[in-house]
N, C-alpha and C positions, 0 to 999 in steps of 0.2 A: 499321346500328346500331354504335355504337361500346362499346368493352369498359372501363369504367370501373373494374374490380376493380384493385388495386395487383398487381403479379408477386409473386409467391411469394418468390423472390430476395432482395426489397428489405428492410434491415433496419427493425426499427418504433422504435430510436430509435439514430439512428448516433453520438450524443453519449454516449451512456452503452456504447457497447461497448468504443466506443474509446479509455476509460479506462485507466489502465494501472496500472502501479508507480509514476514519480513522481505521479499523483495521488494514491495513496494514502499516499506519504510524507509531503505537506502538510498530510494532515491532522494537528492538535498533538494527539488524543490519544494518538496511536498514536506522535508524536516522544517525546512524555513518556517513553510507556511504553519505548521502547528507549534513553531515554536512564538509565531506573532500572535497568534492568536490563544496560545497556554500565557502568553504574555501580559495582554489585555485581559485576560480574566485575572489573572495575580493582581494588576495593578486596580481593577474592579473590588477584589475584595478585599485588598490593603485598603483601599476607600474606606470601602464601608465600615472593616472594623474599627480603624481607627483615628480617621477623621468624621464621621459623623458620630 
């Protein structure tokens, strides 16, 4: 008889684990978002430096 169950081992979907950090940078909602908020901190210390 042969053992047809997969091993324990094998992952059940090796495309989604091996996702990482730049997949998630491609995503544009998440570029948006650190681009408003790499935004506000520029315009924070354009402030500071050179209006106060």
């Amino acid at each position: 008889m042969l053992d047809t169950t997969p091993p324990e081992h094998a992952p059940a979907r090796p495309d989604a684990e091996r996702r990482g950090c730049l997949f998630a940078l491609s995503q544009p909602p998440l570029m948006i978002f650190l681009l408003v908020i790499g935004c506000l901190l520029m315009l924070g210390a354009v402030h500071d430096l050179f209006l106060l």
